[in-house]
Structures are given as structure tokens and as C-alpha cells.
C-alpha positions as CSV (number, residue, x, y, z in Angstrom):
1,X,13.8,11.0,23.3
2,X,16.6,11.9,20.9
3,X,16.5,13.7,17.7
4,X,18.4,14.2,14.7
5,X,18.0,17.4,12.0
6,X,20.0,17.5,8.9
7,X,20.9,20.8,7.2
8,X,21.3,22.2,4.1
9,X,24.6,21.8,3.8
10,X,24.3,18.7,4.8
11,X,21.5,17.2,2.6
12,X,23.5,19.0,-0.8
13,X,26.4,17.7,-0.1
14,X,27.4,14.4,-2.3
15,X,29.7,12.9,0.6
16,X,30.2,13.7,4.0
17,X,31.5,11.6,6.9
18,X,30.1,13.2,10.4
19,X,29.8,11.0,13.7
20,X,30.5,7.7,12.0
21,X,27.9,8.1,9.3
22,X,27.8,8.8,6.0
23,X,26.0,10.8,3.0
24,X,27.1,8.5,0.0
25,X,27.2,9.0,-4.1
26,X,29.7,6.9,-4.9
27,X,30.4,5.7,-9.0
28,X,27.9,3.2,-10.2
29,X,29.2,-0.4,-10.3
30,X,27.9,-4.2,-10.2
31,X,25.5,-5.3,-7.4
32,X,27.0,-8.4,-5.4
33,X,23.7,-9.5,-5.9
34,X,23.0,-13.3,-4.6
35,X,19.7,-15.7,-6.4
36,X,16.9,-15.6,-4.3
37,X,15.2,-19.4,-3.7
38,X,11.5,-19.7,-3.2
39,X,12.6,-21.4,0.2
40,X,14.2,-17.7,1.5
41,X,10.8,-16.1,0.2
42,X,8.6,-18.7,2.4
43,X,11.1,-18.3,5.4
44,X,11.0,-15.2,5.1
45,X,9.2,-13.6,8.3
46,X,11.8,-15.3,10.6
47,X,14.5,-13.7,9.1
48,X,16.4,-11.5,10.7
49,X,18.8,-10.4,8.2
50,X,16.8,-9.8,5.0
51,X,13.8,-7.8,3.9
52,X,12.4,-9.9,0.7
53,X,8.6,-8.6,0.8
54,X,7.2,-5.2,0.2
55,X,5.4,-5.9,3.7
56,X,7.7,-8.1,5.1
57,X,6.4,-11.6,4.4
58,X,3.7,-13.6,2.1
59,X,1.5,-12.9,5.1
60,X,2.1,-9.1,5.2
61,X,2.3,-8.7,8.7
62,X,5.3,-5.7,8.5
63,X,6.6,-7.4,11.7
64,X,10.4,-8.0,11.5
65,X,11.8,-10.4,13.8
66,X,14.6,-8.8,15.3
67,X,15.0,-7.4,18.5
68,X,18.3,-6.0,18.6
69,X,16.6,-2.9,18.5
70,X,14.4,-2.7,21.2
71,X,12.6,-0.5,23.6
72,X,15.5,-0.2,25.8
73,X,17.9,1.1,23.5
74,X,15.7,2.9,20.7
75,X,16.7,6.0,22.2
76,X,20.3,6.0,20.5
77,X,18.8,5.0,17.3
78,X,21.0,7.8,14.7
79,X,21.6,8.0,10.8
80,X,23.9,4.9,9.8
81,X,23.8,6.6,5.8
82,X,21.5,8.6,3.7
83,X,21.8,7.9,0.0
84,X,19.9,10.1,-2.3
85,X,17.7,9.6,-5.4
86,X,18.5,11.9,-8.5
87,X,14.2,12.1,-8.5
88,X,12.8,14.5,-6.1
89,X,9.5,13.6,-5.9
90,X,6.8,11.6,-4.1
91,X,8.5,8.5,-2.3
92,X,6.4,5.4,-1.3
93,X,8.6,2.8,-1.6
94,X,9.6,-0.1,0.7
95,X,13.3,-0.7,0.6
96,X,14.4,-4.5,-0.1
97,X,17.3,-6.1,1.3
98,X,18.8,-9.4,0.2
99,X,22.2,-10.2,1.6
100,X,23.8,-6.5,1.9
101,X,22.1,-5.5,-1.1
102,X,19.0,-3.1,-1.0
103,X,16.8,-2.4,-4.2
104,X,14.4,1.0,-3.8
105,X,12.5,2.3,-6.4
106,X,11.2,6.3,-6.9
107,X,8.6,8.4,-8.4
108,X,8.5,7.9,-12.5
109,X,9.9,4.0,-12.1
110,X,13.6,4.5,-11.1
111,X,15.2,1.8,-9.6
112,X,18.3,1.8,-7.7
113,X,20.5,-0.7,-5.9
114,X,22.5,-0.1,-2.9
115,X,25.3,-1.3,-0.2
116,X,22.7,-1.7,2.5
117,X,25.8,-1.0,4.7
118,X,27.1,1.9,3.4
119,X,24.6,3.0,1.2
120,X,26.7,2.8,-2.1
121,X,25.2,2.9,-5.3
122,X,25.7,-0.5,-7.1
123,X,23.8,0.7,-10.8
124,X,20.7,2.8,-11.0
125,X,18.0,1.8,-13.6
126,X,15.7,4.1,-15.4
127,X,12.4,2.9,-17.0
128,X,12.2,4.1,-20.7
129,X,8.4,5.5,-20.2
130,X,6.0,5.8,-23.1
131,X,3.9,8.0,-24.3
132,X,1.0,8.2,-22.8
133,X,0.9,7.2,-18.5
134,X,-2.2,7.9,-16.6
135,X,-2.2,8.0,-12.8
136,X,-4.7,9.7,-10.7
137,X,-2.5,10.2,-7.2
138,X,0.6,10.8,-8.2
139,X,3.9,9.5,-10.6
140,X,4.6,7.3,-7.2
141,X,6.1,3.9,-7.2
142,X,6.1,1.4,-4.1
143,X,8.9,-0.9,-4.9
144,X,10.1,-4.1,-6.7
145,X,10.1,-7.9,-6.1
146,X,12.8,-9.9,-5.9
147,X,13.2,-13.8,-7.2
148,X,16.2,-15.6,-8.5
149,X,18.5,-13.6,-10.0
150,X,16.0,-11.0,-11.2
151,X,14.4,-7.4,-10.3
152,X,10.6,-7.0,-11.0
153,X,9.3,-3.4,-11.3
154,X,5.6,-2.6,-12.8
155,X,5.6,0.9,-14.6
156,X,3.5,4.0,-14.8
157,X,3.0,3.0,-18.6
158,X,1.7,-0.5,-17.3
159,X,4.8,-2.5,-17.9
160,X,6.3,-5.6,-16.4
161,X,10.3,-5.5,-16.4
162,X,12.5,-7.7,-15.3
163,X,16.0,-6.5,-14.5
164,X,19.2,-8.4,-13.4
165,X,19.7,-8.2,-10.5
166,X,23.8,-7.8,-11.0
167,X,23.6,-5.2,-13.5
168,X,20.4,-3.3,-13.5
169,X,19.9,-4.4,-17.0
170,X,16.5,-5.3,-18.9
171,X,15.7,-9.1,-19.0
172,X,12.3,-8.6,-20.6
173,X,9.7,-6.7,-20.4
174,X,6.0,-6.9,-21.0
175,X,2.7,-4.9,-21.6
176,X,0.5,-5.5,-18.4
177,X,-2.4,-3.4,-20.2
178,X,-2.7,-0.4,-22.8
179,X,-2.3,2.8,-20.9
180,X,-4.3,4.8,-23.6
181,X,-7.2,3.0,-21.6
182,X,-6.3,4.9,-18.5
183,X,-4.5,1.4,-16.9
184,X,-1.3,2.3,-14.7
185,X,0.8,1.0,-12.2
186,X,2.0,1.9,-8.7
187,X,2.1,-1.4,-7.2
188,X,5.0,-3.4,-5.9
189,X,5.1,-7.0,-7.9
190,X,4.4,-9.9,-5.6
191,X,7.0,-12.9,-6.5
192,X,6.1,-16.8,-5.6
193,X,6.0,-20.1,-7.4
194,X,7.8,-19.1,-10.3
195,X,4.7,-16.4,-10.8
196,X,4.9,-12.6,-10.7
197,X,1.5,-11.8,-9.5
198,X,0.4,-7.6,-10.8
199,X,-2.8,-6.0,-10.2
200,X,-4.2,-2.6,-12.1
201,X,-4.9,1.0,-11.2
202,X,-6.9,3.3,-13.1
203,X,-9.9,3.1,-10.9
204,X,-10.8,6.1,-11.7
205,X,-10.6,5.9,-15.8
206,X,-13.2,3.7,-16.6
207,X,-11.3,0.5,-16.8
208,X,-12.1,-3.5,-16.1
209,X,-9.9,-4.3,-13.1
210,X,-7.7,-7.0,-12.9
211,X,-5.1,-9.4,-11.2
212,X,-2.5,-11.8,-13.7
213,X,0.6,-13.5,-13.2
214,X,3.2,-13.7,-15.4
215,X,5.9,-16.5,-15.7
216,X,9.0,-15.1,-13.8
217,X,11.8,-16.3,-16.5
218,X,9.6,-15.5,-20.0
219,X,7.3,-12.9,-18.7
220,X,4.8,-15.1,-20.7
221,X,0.9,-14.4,-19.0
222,X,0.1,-17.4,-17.1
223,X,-3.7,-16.4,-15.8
224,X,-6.2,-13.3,-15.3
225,X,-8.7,-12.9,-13.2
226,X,-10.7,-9.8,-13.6
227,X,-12.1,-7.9,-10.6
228,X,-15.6,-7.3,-12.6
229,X,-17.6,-10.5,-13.4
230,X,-19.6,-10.3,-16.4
231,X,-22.5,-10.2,-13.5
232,X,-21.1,-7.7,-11.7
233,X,-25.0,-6.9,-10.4
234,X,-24.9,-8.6,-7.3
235,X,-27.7,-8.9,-4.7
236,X,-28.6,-4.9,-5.0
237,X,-28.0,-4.7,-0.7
238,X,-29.1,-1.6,0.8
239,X,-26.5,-1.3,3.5
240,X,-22.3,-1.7,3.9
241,X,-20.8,-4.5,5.9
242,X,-21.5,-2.5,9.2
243,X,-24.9,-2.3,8.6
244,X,-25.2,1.2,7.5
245,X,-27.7,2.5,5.4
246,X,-26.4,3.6,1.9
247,X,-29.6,5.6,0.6
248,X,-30.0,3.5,-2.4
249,X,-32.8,3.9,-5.1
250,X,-33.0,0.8,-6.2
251,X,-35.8,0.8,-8.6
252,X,-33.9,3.5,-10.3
253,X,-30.6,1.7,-10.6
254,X,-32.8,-1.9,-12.2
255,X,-34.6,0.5,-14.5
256,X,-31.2,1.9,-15.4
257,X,-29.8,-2.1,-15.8
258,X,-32.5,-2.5,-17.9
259,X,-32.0,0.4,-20.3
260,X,-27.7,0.4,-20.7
261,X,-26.7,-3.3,-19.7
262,X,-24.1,-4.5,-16.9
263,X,-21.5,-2.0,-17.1
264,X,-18.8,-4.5,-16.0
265,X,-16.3,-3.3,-19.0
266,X,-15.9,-0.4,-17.3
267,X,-17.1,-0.7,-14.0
268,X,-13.1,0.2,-12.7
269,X,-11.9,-1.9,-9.5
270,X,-8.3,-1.3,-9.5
271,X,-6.0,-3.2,-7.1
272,X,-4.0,-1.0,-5.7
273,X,-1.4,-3.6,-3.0
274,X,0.0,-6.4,-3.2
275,X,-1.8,-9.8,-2.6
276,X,-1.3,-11.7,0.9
277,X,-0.7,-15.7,0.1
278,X,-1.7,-18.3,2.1
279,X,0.7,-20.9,1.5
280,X,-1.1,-24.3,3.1
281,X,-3.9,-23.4,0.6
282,X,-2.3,-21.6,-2.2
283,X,-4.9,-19.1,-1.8
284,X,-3.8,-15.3,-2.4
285,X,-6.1,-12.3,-0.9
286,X,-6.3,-9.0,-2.0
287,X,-8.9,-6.2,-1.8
288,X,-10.4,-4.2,-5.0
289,X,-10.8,-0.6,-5.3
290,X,-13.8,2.1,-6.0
291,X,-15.9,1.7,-9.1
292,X,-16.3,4.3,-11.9
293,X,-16.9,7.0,-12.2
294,X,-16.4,7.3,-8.3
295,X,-19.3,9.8,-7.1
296,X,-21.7,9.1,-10.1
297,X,-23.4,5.6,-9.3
298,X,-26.5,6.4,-12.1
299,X,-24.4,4.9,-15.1
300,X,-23.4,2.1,-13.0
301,X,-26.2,0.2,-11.4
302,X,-26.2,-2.6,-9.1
303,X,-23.2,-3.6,-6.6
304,X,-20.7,-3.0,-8.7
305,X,-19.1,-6.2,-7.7
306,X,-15.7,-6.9,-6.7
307,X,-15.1,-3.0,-5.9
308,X,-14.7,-2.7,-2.5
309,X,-14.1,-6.0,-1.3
310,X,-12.1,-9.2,-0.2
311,X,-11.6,-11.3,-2.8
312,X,-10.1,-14.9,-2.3
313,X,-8.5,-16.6,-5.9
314,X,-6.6,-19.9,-6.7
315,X,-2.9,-19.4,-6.8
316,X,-1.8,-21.4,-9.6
317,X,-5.1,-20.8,-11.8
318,X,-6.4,-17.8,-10.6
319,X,-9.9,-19.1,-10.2
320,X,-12.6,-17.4,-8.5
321,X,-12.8,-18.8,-4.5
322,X,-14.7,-16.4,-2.7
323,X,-15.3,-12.7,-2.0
324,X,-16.9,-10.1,0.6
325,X,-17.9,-6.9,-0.6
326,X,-17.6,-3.8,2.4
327,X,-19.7,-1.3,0.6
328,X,-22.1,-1.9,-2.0
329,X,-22.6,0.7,-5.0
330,X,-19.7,3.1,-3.6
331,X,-20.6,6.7,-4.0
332,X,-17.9,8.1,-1.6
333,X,-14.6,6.7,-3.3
334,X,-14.5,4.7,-0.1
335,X,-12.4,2.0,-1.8
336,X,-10.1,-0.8,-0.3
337,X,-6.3,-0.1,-1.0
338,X,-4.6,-0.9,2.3
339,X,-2.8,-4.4,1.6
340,X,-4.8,-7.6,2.9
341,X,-2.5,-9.0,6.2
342,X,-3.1,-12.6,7.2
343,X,-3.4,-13.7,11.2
344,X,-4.9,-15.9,13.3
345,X,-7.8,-14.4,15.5
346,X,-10.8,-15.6,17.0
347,X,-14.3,-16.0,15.6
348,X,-17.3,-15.0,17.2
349,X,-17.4,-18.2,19.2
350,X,-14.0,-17.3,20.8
351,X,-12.2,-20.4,18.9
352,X,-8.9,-19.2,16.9
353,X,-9.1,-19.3,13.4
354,X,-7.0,-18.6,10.2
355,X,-8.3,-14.6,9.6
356,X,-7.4,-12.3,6.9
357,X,-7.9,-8.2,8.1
358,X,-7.7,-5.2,6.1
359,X,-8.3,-1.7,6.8
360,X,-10.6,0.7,5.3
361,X,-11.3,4.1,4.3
362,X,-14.2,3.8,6.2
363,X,-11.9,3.8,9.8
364,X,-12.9,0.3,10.1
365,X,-10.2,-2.9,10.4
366,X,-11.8,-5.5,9.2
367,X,-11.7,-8.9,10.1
368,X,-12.8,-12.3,7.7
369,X,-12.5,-15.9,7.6
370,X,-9.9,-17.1,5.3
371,X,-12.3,-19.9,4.6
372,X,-15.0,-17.8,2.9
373,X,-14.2,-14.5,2.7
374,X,-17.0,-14.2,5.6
375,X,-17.1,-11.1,7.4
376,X,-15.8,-11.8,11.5
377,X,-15.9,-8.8,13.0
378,X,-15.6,-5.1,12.3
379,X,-13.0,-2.6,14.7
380,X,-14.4,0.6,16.3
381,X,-13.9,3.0,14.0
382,X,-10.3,5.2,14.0
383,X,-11.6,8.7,12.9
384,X,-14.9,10.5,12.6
385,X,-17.4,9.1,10.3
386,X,-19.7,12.2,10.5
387,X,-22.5,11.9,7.9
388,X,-21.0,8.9,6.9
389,X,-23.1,8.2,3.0
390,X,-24.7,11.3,2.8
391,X,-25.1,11.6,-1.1
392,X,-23.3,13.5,-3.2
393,X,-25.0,16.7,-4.6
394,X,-24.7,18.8,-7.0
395,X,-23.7,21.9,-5.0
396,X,-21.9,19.5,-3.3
397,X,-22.7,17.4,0.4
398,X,-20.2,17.3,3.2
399,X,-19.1,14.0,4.6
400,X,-16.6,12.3,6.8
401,X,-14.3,10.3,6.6
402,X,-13.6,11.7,3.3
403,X,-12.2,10.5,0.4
404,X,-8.8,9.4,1.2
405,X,-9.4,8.1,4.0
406,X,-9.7,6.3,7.6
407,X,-6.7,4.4,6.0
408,X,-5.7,5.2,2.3
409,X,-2.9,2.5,0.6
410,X,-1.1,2.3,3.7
411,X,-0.2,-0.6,4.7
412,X,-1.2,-2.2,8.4
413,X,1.2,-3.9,10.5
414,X,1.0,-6.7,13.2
415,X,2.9,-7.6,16.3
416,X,1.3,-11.4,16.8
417,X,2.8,-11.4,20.3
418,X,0.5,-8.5,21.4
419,X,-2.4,-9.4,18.7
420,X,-2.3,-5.3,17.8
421,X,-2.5,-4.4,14.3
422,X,-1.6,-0.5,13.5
423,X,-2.7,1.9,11.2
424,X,-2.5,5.4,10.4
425,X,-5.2,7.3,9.6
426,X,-6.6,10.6,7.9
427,X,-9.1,13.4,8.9
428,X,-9.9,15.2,6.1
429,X,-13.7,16.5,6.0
430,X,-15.0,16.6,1.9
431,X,-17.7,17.8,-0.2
432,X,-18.9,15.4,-2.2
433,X,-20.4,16.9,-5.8
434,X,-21.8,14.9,-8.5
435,X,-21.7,16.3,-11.8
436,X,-23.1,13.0,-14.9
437,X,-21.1,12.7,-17.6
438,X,-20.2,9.7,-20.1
439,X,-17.4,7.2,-20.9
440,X,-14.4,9.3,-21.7
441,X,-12.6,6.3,-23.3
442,X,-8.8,6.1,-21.0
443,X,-9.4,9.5,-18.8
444,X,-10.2,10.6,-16.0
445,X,-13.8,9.8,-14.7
446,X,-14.7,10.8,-11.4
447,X,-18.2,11.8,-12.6
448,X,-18.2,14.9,-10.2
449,X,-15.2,16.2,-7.8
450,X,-14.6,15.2,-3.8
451,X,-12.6,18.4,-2.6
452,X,-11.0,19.4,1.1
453,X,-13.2,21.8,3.0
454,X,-10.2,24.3,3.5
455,X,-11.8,26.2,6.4
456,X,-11.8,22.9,8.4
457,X,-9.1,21.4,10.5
458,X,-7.1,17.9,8.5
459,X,-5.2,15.3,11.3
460,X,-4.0,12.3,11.7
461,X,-3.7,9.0,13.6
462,X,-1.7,6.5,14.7
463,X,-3.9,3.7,15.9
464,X,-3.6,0.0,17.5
465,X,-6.7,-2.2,17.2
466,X,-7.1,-6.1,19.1
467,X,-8.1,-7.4,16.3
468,X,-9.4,-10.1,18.5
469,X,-11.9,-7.6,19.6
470,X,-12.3,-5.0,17.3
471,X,-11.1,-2.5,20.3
472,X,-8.9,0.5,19.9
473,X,-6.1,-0.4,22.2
474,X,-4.3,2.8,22.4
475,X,-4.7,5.9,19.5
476,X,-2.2,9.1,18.8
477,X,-3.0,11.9,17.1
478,X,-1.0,13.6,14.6
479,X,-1.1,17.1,13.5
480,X,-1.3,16.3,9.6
481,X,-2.9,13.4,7.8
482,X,-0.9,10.1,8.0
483,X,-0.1,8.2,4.6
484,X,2.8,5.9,4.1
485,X,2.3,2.9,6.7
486,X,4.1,1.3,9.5
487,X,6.6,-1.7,10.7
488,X,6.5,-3.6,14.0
489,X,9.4,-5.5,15.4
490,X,10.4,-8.3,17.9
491,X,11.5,-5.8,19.6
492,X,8.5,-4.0,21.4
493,X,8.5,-1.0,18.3
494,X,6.7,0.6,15.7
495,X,7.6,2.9,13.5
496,X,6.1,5.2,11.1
497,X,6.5,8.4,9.8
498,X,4.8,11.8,9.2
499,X,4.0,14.0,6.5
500,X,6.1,17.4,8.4
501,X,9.4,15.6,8.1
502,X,9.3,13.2,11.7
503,X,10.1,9.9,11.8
504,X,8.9,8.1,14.9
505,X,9.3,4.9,17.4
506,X,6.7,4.1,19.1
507,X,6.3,1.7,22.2
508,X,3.8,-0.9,20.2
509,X,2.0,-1.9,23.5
510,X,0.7,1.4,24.5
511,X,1.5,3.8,22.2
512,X,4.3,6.1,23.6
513,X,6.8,8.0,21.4
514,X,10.5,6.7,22.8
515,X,12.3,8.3,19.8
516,X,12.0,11.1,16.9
517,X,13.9,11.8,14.0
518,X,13.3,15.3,11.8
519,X,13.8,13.9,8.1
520,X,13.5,17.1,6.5
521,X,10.9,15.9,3.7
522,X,7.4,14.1,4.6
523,X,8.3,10.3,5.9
524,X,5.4,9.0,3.7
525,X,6.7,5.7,2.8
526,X,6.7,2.6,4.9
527,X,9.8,1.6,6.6
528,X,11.8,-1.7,6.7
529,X,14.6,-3.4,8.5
530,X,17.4,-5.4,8.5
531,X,21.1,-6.6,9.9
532,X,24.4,-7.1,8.1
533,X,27.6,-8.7,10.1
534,X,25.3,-8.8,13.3
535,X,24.0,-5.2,13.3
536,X,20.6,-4.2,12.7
537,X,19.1,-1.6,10.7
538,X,16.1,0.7,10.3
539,X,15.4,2.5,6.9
540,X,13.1,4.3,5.3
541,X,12.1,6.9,2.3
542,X,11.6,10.5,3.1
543,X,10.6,12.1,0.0
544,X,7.2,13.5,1.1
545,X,3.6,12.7,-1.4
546,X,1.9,14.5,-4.3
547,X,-1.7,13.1,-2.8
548,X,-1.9,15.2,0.1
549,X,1.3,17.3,-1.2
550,X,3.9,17.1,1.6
551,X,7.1,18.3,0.8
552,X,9.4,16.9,-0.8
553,X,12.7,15.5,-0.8
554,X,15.3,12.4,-2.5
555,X,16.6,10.8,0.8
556,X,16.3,6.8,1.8
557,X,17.8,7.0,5.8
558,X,19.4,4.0,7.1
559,X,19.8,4.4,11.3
560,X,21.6,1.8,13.8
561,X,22.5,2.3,17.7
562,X,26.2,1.6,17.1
């Protein structure tokens, strides 16, 4: 294991040359940028060159195919160049390469564009925000799209832009949704078929949930589909997708529906990731977040349907196809928000079939048929679900595993050769207090407050799950909770990072750290790779996160072997 620590002196300086790599800040200039085809965004998880997805590919596996970097050589993995950001703040972004050129985005919707060789700034773009944003977890942004000869971010004041991709310069831009309602985005933009696909937050301000796609040349709205029918009732089950008992009063929640209505106008269900796309049948996948208010279900009765679950839509019309909801009536702001990855796995019967997986807040990985959204099979679960649905109270009930997480918006990564997928994972025990209160009309609505329990210990984990099986296949712990996601490569790795500053390489077959890098800010955003003139790369942001508040920092880190 080798590791690398940079200094003070180091990290202020503006340029610095030291062991072949560099710290660079060079003057602004035009991006070499090349179009980008629909056929390189298909082709796109065998290529070894370019990163064109947030997670990797349309199927979101996070698995790059490279192996140049391997298990054999990890070892004398070291900084190639760090660029940083003029925003110190929370960093979630995944950095996206396209023929030398890298695009990454920060906290309060900057966007830069870099030599992914050299780390050069080509121009640096800085969204024009209005004046009113409303976030819940932070000003944090988790990257842009790429298609053609455009740029695609999606604003904290819930706007679409397109930028050249030469110049950095507005192309159009477009209202997604009136932030004075409490909609937001965080969200990378998912580009295919001449679409820019954008979900909603806001989950948590009272909002109707949604998922459009805008014309990628106009920025003209080409369909909606909104994550709460105008039934959004359901079937009023008693327990989640595991069989769990939810401790539902039913009769009260009908006599409720009765008095007030379907509250489907502001039910919430947020999408918080990007969409996985089945290509063969232009299906997209995505999961929907908690309704609102989060801990107070008593304004809100019946299933609260799509929050919390797998929902299946036509590409091109954005039609309703099918949907599985995880947890019923959410009290516990349990909600989905780790990106949807597509794979093949078996079915109960043993027979492979196409599978979509996700992973919860619960702990669980879940796995469904593509087919009908029909729920497979369910992982053992990564942390602690101690008192799992005990109500909320007014004095306020402890429960595990806590609001954030099991896995939070963290993306999952697969290595098909293994049939692993990886997570990382939070321990944070909560209280749970319910306090009624009504429609606030575009702010905050958690009806009550989910808090840490200070006096008790918060961890992590690093975890790889057969999703064949639904076994854990190896687990490590971490000494502070894990948010920011992994990648997997041909090469026998994974890497993630940590919220103290580490940046790691693990051996994706059983779990073994072969290499460690000390970052100096949390490493809570999820790596990518890449190769330019034969030589591959590792990168990621370390700029630590305002939800669990790890420190932070400005720096994107580029590292090679040579």
C-alpha cells in the first residue's frame, strides 16, 4: 500500500511541478471540444478512452472497461494533476471525459472544462442563479450531460442550460419548474435520442414529483410524467417489500382520504439520479423519493404512490409501464435515491433474466424484473436495521437505519465478470419526532425532525452483494459514514472514497485495500476513469459534503502509474 498527502503549501499554491505532476491554473481558453454522436453514447461501456455517463453507461453499471490499471500495479497509482475549483464547498460530481476534454461541475452550478491530461482550464461557466433556490441537503451539484456539441447542467433554481461545449457559453436555457414551490435540482441530466431526460427534488417541500425531457437543440418540453398519479391511494398494504410490518392505522388514514381528498398535488416524490435506459426496449428506470411531509403520514393517507419505488416509463412518450413500490406510506424518510443499474441476474427459478437493482436506505439491494417492475429478490441487509418502523413520536422514537441511510444518493457499481454490485453504506442511529403541521406553500415540510443521536457511535461500509443471491460477499467497515459512491474496473478494482480525506482501491473480489491516497478534504463524490495517448486515468472530486458535513475542500485529483 502506498500513500500520498498533500500540504499546505502545496494545495495554495496555483502551480507547482513535483515528481512529474502538476497543480494547474492556467488562463481560460477554448475547449477542443469534439460532437458527441448518439452511437459514442450507446458504445459507451466498452470504451476505454472516454467517460460520457454520470455512471459510466445508459446501464449505470460504474464499471469502466479498462484494465491497464489493475490489481498488480494499483500500488504505484500517484497524482497525475490536481486542478482546483474557485467554490469550496460540497463536491458530488462525476467528472466527464470526451476525447481529452473533462467537464465537472461544483456546489452552486459552476461548471468547468479541463485538459483531462494536464488538468488545464479550457473556460469556466457560472450559472446566473435566481432569487429564490431551495435545497434540503446541500447547494451540491452531480454533474452535466454531454450530446453533440452541447453541455447540459440543471440548476439549484430549476433550470435547464445548455452550454457550448467550445466556449462555455449559454445555448438556451429553460425553466424545469418554479422554485418558489420548493422544486430544485441536484441531478446530473441524462442525454439520449435527441432527449435530455431531468427529474425533480424538493421532496421535502410539498411538491408533485416529476420526470420530463426536453428537446436537446430547442430545449422545447417534449413529455412529463409525474411521480404522483391523480390516484396516488394505492392498495393501502400493511407491510414493505420485505415483508415488514409498517404499523399502519388504516381506518384512520381512509377516514382521513375521506375528509381532505388524494393529496397527490403535493404528495412530493422527488427523483433524485439519473434514469438507467434499456435500449432494446426504450424503457428508462428510475426510482422516486420520500413523500411529504416525510415523518408526518396523517395529512397524507394511503400509499403515497410512486414514492419509494421502481418505476418503468416509455422513452419516447413517457407513458406509464410499470412500477414497484419498496415501502408503502413512508414515515422514516426511507426514500430511494441511489441510481437504478441494469444487469442480467437470475430469477427465482435460476434462469438469467434482464434485472434492474437499486439500493436502499433500508440496507437492502434490491433486485426486479425489467419486465414488470416485479420484485426478484431482496440482499441481506448492509447495516443494522434495529427497530426498523418504529413510529415516530412526539418526544421522539429511536430507529435504525436512520434517515440517510443504508445507501443515501450514492450510486452502486457492478463488475459483471464477478456478478458483485458495491455500495457504501451509513450507520447513523435517529430519533424520529413528529410534530403536524400544514402545507407551507414552497418550504420546508418535514412535518417533525429526524436528528443524530450524538451519544451514539456513526460508521460506515463498504459492501459487495451477489446479486444473484442476495449474499453479502465480502463487507468493510469504515470509521465515518460513507456517501459519494464507487467505480469498478476491468481491472480487478474498486474505488471509493471517504468522508476523512482517503481515497481507496479495493481488490473487487474480496474486499482488500491494495492502495490509499490522503486527499485532504472528504472524497464524497464518485470517481471516474479514463486514457488519453494510451495511458489510463483515475479521477475524482474531493471537496467533502454539507449532509453529513465533512470537510471541505476545491480539488478534482487525476492519478496514473506512469
Amino acid at each position: 500500500m502506498s500513500s500520498w498527502k498533500m500540504t499546505g503549501a502545496l494545495v495554495g499554491a496555483l502551480a507547482l511541478s513535483f515528481a512529474g505532476w502538476t497543480l494547474a491554473q492556467a488562463e481560460p481558453k477554448g475547449a477542443p471540444a469534439s460532437a458527441v454522436t448518439q452511437e459514442q453514447l450507446n458504445a459507451a461501456a466498452k470504451d476505454e478512452n472516454n467517460f460520457l455517463h454520470t455512471n459510466g453507461n445508459y446501464d449505470q453499471t460504474r464499471y469502466f472497461p479498462g484494465k491497464q490499471i489493475n490489481t498488480s500495479n494499483v500500488g504505484k497509482l500517484h497524482p497525475a494533476w490536481i486542478f482546483q475549483t474557485e467554490v469550496k464547498e460540497s463536491m458530488e460530481t462525476t467528472p466527464i471525459v470526451v476525447n481529452g476534454v473533462m467537464y465537472v461541475t461544483t456546489s452552486f452550478d459552476h461548471v468547468y472544462a479541463l485538459n483531462a491530461k494536464t488538468g488545464e482550464e479550457y473556460w469556466h461557466y457560472k450559472h446566473a442563479m435566481g432569487p429564490v433556490t431551495t435545497y434540503c441537503c446541500g447547494p451540491n451539484n452531480r454533474g452535466v450531460a454531454v450530446y453533440d456539441d452541447k453541455v447540459y447542467l440543471a440548476t439549484l433554481d430549476a433550470k435547464l442550460v445548455a452550454l457550448d461545449a467550445k466556449t462555455g457559453s449559454v445555448v438556451w436555457q429553460t425553466e424545469i419548474a418554479d422554485p418558489t414551490l420548493g422544486y430544485s435540482e441536484t441531478m446530473a441530466p441524462t442525454a439520449v435520442d435527441g432527449k435530455i431526460l431531468i427529474g425533480t427534488n424538493g421532496g421535502e417541500y410539498g411538491i408533485r414529483g416529476f420526470v420530463k425531457a426536453y428537446d436537446a437543440k430547442t430545449g422545447k418540453l417534449v413529455w412529463t410524467f409525474d411521480t404522483s398519479p391523480e390516484n396516488s391511494v394505492g392498495v393501502w398494504a400493511t407491510t414493505d417489500a420485505t415483508g415488514k410490518d409498517l404499523h399502519r392505522d388504516i381506518a384512520a388514514e381512509k377516514a382521513q382520504l375521506t375528509k381532505t381528498g388524494d393529496p397527490y398535488k403535493t404528495v412530493g416524490g422527488g427523483v433524485w439520479q439519473n434514469p438507467s435506459i434499456d435500449l432494446a426496449t426504450k424503457r428508462i428506470y428510475f426510482v422516486v423519493g420520500n413523500p411529504s411531509p416525510d415523518l408526518d403520514g396523517s395529512v397524507r393517507p394511503g400509499d403515497n404512490l410512486y414514492t419509494e419505488s421502481l418505476v418503468s416509463v416509455d422513452l419516447d412518450t413517457g407513458k406509464y409501464v410499470c412500477h414497484f413500490q419498496y415501502i408503502p406510506h413512508d414515515l422514516w424518510d426511507l426514500d430511494d435515491t441511489s441510481p437504478t443499474v441494469l444487469v442480467n441476474a437470475k430469477d427465482k427459478d435460476g434462469n438469467v433474466v434482464p434485472a434492474v437493482i437499486h439500493g436502499g436506505k433500508t440496507g437492502h439491494v434490491y433486485v426486479n424484473s425489467r419486465k414488470d417492475c416485479s420484485l426478484i429478490r431482496f440482499s441481506e441487509p448492509m447495516v443494522s436495521q434495529e427497530g426498523m418502523y418504529t413510529l415516530p413520536t412526539a418526544e421522539g422514537a429511536r430507529m435504525l437505519p436512520g434517515a440517510n441511510g443504508g445507501v443515501e444518493w450514492s450510486p452502486m457499481a457492478v463488475n459483471p465478470e464477478l456478478g458483485l454490485t458495491y455500495a457504501v453504506n451509513l450507520h447513523q442511529p435517529m430519533t424520529y419526532q413528529v410534530q403536524s403541521s400544514p402545507y407551507p406553500g414552497g418550504k420546508l415540510w418535514l412535518g417533525g425532525a429526524f436528528k443524530v443521536i450524538a451519544t451514539e457511535a456513526s460508521f460506515g461500509n463498504v459492501t459487495a452483494v451477489d446479486y444473484n443471491t442476495g449474499k453479502i460477499k465480502w463487507q468493510v467497515k469504515t470509521p465515518l459514514p460513507m456517501m459519494g459512491g464507487p467505480l469498478t474496473t476491468a481491472g480487478g478494482l474498486m474505488f471509493t472514497g471517504e468522508g476523512d480525506g482517503w481515497f481507496r482501491a479495493y481488490d473487487a473480489a474480496t474486499g482488500k485495500v491494495l492502495w490509499s491516497f490522503f486527499a485532504g478534504a472528504g472524497v464524497n463524490a464518485p470517481p471516474a476513469s479514463y486514457a488519453i495517448d494510451g495511458k489510463q486515468y483515475i479521477v475524482v472530486g474531493a471537496g467533502g459534503n454539507t449532509q453529513i458535513d465533512f470537510k471541505r475542500g476545491n480539488n478534482i485529483i487525476a492519478f496514473t502509474t506512469d
